[in-house]
Biopython code that builds the backbone (N, CA, C, O; Angstrom):
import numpy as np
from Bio.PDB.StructureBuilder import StructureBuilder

atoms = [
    (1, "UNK", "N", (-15.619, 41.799, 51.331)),
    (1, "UNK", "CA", (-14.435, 42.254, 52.008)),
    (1, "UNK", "C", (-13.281, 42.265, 51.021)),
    (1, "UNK", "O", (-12.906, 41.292, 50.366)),
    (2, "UNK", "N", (-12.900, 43.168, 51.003)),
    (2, "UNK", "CA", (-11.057, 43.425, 50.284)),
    (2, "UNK", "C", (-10.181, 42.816, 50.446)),
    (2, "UNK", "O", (-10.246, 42.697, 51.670)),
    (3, "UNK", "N", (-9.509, 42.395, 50.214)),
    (3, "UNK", "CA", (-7.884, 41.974, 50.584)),
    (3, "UNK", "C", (-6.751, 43.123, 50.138)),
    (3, "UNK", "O", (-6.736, 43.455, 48.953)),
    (4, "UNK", "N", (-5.678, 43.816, 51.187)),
    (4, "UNK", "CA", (-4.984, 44.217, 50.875)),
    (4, "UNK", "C", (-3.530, 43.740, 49.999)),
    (4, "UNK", "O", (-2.618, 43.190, 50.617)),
    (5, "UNK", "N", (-3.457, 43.921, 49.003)),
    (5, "UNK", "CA", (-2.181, 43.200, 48.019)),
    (5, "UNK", "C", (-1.162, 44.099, 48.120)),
    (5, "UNK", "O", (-1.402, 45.137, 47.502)),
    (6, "UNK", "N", (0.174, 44.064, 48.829)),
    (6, "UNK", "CA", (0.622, 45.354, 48.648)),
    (6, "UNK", "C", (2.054, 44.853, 47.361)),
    (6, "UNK", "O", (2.458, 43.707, 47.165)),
    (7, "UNK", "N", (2.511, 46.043, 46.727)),
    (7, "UNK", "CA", (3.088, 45.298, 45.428)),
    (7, "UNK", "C", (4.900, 45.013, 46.386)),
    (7, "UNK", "O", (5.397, 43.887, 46.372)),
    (8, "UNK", "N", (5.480, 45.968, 46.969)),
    (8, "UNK", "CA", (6.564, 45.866, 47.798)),
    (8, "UNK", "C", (6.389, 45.482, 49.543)),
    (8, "UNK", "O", (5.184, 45.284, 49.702)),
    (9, "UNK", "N", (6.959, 45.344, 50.588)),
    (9, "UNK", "CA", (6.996, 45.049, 51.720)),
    (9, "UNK", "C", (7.118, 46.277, 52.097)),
    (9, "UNK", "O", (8.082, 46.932, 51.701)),
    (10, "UNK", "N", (6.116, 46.854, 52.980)),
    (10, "UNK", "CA", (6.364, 48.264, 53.194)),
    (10, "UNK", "C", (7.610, 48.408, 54.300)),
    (10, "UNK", "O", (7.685, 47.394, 54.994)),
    (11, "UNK", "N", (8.605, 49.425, 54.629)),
    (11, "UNK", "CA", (9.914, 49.322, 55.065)),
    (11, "UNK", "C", (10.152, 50.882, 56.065)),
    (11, "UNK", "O", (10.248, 52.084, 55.821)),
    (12, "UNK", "N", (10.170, 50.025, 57.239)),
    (12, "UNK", "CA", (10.435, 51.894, 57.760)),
    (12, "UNK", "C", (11.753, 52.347, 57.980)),
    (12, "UNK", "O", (12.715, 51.580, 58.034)),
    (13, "UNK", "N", (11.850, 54.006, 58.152)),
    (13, "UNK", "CA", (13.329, 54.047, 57.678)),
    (13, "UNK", "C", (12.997, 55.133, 58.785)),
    (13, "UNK", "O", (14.128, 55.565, 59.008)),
    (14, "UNK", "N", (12.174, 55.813, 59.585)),
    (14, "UNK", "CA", (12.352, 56.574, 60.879)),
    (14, "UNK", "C", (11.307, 56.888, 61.404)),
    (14, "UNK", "O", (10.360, 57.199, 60.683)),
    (15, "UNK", "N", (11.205, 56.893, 62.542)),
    (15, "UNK", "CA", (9.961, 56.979, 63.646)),
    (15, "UNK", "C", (9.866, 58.390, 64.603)),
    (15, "UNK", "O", (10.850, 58.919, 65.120)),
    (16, "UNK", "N", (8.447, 58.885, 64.725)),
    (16, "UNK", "CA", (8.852, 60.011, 65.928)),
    (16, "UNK", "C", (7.343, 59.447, 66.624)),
    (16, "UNK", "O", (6.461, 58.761, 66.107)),
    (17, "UNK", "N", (7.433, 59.970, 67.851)),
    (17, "UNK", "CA", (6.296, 59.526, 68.507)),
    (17, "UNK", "C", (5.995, 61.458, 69.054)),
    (17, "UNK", "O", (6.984, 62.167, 69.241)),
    (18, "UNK", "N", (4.855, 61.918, 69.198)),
    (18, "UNK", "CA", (4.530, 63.072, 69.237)),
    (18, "UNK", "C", (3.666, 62.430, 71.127)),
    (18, "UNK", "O", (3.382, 61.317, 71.570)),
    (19, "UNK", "N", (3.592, 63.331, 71.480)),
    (19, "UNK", "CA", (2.362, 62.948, 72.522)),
    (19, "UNK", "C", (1.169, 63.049, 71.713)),
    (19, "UNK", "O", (0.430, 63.830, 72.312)),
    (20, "UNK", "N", (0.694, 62.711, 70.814)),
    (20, "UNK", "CA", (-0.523, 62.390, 70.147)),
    (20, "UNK", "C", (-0.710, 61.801, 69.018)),
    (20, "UNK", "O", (-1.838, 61.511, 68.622)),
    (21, "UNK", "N", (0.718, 61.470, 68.146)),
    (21, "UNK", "CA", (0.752, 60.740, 66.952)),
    (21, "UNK", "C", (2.069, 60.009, 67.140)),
    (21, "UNK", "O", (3.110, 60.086, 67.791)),
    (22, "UNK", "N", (1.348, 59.103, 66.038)),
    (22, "UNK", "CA", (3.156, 57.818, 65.708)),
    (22, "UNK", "C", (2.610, 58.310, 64.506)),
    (22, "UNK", "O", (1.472, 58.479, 64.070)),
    (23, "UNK", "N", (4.237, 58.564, 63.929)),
    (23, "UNK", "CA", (4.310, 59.003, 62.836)),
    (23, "UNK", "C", (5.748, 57.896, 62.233)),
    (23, "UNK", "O", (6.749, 57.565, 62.867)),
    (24, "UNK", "N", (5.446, 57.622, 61.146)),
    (24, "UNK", "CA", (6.465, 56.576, 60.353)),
    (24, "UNK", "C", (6.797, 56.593, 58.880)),
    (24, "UNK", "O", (6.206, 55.954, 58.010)),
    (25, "UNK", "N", (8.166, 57.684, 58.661)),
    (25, "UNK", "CA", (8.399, 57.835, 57.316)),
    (25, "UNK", "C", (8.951, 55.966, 57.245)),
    (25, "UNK", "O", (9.425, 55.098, 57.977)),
    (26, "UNK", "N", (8.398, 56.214, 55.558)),
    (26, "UNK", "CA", (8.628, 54.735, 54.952)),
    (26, "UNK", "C", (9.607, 54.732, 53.937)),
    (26, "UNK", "O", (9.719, 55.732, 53.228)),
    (27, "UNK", "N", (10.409, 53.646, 53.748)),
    (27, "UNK", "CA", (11.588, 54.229, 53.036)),
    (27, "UNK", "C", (11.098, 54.724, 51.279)),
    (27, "UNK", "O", (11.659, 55.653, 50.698)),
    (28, "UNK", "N", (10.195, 54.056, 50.778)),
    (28, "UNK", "CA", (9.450, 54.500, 49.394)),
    (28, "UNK", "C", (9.058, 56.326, 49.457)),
    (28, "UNK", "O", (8.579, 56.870, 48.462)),
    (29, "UNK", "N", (9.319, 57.056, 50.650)),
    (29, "UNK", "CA", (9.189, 58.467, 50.912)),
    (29, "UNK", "C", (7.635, 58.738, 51.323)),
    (29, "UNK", "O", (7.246, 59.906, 51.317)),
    (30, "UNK", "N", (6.779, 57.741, 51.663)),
    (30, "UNK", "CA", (5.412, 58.014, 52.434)),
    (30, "UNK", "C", (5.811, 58.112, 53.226)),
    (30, "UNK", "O", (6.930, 57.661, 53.471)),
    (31, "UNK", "N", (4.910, 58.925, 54.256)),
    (31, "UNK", "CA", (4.596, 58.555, 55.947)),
    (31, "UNK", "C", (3.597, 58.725, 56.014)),
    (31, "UNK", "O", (2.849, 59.483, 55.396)),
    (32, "UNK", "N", (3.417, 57.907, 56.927)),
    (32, "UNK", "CA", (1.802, 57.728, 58.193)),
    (32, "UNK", "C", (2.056, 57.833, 58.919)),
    (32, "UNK", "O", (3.140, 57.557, 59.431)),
    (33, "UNK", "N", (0.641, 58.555, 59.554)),
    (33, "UNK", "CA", (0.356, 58.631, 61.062)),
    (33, "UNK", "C", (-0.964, 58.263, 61.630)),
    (33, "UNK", "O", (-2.122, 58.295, 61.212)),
    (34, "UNK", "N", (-0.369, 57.896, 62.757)),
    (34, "UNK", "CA", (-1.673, 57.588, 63.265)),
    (34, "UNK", "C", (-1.711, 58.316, 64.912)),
    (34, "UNK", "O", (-0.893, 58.939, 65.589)),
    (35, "UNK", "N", (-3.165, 57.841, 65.109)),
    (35, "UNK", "CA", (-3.498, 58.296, 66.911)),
    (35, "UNK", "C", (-2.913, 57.257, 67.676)),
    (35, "UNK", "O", (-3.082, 56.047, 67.527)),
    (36, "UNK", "N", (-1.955, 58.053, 68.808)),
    (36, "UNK", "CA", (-1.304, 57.102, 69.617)),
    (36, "UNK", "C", (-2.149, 56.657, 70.455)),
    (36, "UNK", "O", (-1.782, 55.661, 71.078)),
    (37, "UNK", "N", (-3.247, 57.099, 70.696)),
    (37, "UNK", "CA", (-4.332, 55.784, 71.054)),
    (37, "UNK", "C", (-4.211, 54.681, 70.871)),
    (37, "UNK", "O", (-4.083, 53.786, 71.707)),
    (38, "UNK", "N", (-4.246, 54.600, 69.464)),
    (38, "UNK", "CA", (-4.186, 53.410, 68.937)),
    (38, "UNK", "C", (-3.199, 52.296, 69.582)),
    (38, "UNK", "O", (-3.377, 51.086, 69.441)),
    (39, "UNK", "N", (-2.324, 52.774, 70.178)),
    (39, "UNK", "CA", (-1.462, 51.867, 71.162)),
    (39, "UNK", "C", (-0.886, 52.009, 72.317)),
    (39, "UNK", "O", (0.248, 52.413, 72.576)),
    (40, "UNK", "N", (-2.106, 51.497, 73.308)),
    (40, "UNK", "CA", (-1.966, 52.454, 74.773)),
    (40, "UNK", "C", (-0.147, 52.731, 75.690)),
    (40, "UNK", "O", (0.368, 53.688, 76.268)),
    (41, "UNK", "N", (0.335, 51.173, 75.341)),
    (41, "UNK", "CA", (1.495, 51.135, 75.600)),
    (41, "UNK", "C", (2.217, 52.642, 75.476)),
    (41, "UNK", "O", (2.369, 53.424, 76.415)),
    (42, "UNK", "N", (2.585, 52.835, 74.217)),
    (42, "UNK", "CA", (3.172, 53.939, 73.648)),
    (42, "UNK", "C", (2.502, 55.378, 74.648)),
    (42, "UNK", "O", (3.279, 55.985, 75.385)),
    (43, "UNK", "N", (1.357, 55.698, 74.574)),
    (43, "UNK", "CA", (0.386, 56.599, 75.318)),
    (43, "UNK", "C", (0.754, 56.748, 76.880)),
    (43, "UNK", "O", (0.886, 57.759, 77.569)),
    (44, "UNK", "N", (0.865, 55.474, 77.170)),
    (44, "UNK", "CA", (1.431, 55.811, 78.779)),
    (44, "UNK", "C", (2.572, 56.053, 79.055)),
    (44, "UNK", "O", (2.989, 56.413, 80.155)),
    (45, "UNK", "N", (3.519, 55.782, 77.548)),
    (45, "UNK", "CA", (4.635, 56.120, 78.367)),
    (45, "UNK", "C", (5.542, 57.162, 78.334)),
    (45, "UNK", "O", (5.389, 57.842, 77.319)),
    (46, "UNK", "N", (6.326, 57.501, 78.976)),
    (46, "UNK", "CA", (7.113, 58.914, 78.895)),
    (46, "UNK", "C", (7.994, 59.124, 77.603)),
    (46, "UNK", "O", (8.121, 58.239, 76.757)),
    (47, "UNK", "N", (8.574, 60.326, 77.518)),
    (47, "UNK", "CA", (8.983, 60.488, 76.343)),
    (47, "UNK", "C", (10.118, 59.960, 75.933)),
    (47, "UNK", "O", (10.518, 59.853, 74.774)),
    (48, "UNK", "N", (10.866, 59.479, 77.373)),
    (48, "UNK", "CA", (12.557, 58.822, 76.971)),
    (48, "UNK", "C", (12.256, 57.353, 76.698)),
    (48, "UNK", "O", (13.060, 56.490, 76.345)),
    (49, "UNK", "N", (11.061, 57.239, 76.906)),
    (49, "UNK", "CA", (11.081, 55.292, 76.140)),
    (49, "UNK", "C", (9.910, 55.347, 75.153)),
    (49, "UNK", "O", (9.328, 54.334, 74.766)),
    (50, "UNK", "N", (9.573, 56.703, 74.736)),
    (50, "UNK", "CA", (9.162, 56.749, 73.315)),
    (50, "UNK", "C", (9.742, 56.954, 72.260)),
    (50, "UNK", "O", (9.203, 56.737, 71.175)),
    (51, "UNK", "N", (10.868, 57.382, 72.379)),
    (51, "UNK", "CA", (12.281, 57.441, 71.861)),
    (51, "UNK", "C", (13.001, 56.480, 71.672)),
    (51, "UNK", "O", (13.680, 56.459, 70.646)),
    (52, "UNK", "N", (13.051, 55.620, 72.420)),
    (52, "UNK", "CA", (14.081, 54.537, 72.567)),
    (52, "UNK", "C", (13.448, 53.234, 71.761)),
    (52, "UNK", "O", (13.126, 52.187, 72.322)),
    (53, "UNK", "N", (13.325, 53.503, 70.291)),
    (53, "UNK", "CA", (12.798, 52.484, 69.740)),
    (53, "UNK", "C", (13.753, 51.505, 69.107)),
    (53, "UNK", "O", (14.816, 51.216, 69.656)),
    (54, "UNK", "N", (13.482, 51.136, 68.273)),
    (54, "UNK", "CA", (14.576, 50.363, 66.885)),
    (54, "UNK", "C", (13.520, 49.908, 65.645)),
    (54, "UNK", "O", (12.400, 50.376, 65.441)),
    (55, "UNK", "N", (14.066, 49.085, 65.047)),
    (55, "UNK", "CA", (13.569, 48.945, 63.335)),
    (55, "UNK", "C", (14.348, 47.161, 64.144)),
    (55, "UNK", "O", (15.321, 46.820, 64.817)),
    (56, "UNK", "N", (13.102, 46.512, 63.473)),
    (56, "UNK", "CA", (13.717, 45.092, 63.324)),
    (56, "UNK", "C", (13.884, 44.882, 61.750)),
    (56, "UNK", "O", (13.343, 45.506, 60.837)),
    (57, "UNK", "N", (14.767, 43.850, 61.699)),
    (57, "UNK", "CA", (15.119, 43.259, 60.211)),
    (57, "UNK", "C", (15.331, 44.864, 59.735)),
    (57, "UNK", "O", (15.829, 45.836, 60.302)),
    (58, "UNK", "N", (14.540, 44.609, 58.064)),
    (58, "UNK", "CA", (15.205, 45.777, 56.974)),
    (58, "UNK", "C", (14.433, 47.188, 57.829)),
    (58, "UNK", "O", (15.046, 48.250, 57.715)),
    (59, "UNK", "N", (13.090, 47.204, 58.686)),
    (59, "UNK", "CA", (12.295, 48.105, 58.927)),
    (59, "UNK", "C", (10.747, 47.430, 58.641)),
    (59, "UNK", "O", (9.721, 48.090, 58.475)),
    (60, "UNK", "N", (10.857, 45.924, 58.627)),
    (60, "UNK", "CA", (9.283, 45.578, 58.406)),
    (60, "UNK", "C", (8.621, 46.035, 59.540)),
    (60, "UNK", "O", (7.449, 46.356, 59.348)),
    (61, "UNK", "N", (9.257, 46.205, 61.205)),
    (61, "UNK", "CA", (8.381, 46.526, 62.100)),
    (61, "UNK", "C", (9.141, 47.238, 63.369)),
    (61, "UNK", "O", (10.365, 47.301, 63.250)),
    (62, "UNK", "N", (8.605, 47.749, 64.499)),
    (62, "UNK", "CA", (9.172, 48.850, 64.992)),
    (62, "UNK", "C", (9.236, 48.391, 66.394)),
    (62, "UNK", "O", (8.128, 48.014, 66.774)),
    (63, "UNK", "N", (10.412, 48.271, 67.533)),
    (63, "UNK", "CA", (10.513, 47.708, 68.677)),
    (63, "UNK", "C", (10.274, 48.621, 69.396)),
    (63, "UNK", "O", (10.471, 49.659, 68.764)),
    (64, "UNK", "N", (9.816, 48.900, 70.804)),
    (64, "UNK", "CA", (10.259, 49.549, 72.069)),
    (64, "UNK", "C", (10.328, 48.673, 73.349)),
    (64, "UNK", "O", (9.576, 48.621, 74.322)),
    (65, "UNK", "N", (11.646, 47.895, 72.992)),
    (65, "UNK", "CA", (11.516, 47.319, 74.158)),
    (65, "UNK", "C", (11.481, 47.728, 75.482)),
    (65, "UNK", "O", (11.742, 46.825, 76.277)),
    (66, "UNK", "N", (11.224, 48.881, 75.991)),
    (66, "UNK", "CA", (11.484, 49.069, 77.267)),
    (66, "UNK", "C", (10.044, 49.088, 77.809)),
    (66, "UNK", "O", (9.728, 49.133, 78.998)),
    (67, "UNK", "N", (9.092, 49.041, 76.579)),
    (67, "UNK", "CA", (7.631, 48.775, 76.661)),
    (67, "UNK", "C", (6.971, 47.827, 76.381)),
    (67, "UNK", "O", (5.743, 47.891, 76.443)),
    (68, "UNK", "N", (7.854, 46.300, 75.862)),
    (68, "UNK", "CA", (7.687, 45.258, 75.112)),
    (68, "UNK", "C", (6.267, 45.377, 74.094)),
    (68, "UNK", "O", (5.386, 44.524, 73.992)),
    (69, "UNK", "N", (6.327, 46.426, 73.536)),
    (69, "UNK", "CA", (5.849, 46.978, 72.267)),
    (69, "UNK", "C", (6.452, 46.895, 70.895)),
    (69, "UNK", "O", (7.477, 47.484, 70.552)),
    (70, "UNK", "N", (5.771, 46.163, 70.195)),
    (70, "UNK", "CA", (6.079, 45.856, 68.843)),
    (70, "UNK", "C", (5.039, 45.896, 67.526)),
    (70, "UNK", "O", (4.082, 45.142, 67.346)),
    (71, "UNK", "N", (5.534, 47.085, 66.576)),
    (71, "UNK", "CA", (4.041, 47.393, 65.572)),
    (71, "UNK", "C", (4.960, 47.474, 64.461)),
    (71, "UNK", "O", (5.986, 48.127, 64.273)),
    (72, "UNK", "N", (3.790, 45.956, 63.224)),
    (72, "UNK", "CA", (4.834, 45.892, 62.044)),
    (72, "UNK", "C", (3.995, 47.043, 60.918)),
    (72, "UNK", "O", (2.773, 47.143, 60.808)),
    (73, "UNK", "N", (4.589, 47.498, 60.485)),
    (73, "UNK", "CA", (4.621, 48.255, 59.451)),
    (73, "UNK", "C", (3.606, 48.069, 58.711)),
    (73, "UNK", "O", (2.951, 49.108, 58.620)),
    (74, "UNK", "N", (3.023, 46.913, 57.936)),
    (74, "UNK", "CA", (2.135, 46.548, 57.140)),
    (74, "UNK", "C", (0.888, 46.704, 58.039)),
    (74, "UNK", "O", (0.024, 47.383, 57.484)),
    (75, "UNK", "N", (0.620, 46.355, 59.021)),
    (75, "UNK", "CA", (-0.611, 46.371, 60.013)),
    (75, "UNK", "C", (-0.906, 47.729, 60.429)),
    (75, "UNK", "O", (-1.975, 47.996, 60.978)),
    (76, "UNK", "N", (0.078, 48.693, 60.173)),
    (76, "UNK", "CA", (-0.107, 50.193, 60.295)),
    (76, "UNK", "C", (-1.069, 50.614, 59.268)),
    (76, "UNK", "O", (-2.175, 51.155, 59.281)),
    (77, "UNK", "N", (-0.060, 50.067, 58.154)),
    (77, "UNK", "CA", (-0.573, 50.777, 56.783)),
    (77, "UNK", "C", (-2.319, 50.044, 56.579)),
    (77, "UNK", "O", (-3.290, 50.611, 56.078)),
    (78, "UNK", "N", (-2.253, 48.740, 57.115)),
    (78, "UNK", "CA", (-3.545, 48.328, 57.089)),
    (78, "UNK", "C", (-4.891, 48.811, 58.261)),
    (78, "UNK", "O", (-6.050, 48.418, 58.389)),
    (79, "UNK", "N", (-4.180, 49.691, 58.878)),
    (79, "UNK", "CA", (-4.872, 50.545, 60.178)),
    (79, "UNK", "C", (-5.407, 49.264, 61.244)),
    (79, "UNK", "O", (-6.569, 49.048, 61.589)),
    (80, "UNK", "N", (-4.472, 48.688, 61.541)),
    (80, "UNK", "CA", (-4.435, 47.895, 62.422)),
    (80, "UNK", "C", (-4.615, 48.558, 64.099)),
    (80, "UNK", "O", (-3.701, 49.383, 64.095)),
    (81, "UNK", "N", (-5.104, 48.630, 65.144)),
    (81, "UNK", "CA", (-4.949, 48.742, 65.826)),
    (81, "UNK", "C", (-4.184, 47.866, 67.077)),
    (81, "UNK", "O", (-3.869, 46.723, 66.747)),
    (82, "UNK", "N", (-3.845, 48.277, 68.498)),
    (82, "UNK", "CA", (-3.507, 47.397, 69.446)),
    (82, "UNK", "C", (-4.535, 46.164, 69.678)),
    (82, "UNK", "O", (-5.727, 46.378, 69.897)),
    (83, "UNK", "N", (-3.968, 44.810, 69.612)),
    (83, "UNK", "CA", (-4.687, 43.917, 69.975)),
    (83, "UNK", "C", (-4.758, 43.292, 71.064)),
    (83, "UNK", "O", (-5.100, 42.135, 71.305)),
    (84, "UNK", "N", (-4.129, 44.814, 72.261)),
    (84, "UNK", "CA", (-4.145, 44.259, 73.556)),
    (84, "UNK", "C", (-5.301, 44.495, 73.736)),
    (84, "UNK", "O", (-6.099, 45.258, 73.191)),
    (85, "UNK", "N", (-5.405, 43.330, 75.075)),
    (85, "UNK", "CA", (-6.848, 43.221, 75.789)),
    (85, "UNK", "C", (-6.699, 44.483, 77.110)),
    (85, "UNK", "O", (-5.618, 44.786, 77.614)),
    (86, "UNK", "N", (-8.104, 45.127, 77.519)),
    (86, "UNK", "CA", (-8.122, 45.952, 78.806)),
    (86, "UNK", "C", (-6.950, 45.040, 79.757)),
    (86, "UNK", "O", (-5.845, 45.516, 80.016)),
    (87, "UNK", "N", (-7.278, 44.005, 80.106)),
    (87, "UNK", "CA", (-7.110, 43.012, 81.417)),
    (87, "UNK", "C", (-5.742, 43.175, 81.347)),
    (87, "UNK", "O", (-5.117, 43.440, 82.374)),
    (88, "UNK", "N", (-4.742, 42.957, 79.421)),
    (88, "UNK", "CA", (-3.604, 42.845, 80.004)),
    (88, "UNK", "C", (-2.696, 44.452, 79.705)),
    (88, "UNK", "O", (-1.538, 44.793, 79.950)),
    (89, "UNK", "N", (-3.580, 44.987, 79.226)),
    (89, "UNK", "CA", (-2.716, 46.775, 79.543)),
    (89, "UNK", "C", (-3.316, 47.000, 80.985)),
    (89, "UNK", "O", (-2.371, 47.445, 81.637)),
    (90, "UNK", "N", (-3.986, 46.947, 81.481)),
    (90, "UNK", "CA", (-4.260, 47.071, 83.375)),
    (90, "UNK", "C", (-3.313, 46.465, 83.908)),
    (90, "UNK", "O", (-3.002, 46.889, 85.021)),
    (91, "UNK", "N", (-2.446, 45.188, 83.313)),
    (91, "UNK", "CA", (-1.799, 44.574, 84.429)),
    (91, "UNK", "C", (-0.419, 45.056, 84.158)),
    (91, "UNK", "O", (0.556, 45.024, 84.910)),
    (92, "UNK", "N", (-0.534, 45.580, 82.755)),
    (92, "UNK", "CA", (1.338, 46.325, 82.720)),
    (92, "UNK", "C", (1.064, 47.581, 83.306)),
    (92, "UNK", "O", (1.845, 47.661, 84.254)),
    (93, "UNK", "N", (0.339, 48.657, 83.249)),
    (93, "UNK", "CA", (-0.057, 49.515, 83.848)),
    (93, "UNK", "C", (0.574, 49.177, 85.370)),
    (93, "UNK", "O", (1.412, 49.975, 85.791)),
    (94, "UNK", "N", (0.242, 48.131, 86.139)),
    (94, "UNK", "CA", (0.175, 48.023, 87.513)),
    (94, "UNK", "C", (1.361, 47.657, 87.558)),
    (94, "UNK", "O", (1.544, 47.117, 88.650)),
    (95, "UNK", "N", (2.276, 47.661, 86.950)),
    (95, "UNK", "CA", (3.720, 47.157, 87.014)),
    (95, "UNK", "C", (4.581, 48.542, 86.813)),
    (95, "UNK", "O", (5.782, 48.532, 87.082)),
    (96, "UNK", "N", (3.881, 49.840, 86.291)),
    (96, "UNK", "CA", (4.272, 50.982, 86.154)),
    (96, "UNK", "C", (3.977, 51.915, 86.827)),
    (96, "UNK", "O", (4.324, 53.076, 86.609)),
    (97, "UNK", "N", (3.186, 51.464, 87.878)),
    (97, "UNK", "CA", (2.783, 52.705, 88.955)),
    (97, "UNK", "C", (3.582, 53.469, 89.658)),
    (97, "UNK", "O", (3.088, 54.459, 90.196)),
    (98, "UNK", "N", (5.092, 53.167, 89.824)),
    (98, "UNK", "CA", (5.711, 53.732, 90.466)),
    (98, "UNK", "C", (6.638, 54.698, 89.461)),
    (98, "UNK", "O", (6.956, 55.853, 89.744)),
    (99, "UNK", "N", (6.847, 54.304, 88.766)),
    (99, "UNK", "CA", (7.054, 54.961, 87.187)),
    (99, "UNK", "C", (6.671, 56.310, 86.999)),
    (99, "UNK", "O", (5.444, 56.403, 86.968)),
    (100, "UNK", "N", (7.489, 57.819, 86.807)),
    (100, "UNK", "CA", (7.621, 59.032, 86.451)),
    (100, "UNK", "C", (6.757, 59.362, 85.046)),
    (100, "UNK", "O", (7.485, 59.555, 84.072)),
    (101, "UNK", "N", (5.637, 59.434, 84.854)),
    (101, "UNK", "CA", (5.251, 59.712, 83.041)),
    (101, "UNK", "C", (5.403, 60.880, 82.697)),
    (101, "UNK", "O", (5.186, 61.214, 81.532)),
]
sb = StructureBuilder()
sb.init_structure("model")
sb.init_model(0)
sb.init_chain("A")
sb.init_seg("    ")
for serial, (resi, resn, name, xyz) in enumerate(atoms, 1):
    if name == "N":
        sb.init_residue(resn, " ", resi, " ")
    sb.init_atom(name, np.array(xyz, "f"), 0.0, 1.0, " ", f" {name:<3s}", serial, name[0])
structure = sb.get_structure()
């Protein structure tokens, strides 16, 4: 197994969420993307609180609180996926049923 060494702290500097990708320019001028699969939160939700993100600290990681969703930067780049469980995206799910998507 590898270990990832990265030589700087990777740093995000702007976010768009697509209905099918998170996409994250990095301030070094990369971006990634990934499948918003990858984080059901984001996937279920509508487009005005896919928007409504922030940058914690310098940009190590990316808030949406209105989804209490939080993905740091380095775990992207390391293709990290959501480490929610079914049981507890079913139970925020059920807290959003009445909710417009």
């Amino acid at each position: 197994m590898t270990t990832l060494i990265l030589e700087t702290e990777p740093i995000a500097s702007q976010v768009s969420v697509t209905n099918d990708k998170l996409i994250v320019d990095l301030a070094d001028g990369r971006s990634i993307s990934v499948p918003l699969v990858w984080y059901p939160r984001l996937m279920h939700a509508c487009a005005s609180e896919r928007q409504n993100w922030q940058l914690l600290g310098d940009g190590y990681a990316i808030e949406w609180t209105d989804l209490d969703e939080h993905i740091g930067i380095e775990g992207l780049l390391a293709g990290r996926r959501s480490g929610e469980s079914q049981r507890s995206l079913e139970r925020w799910l059920s807290t959003r049923s009445g909710l417009m998507r």
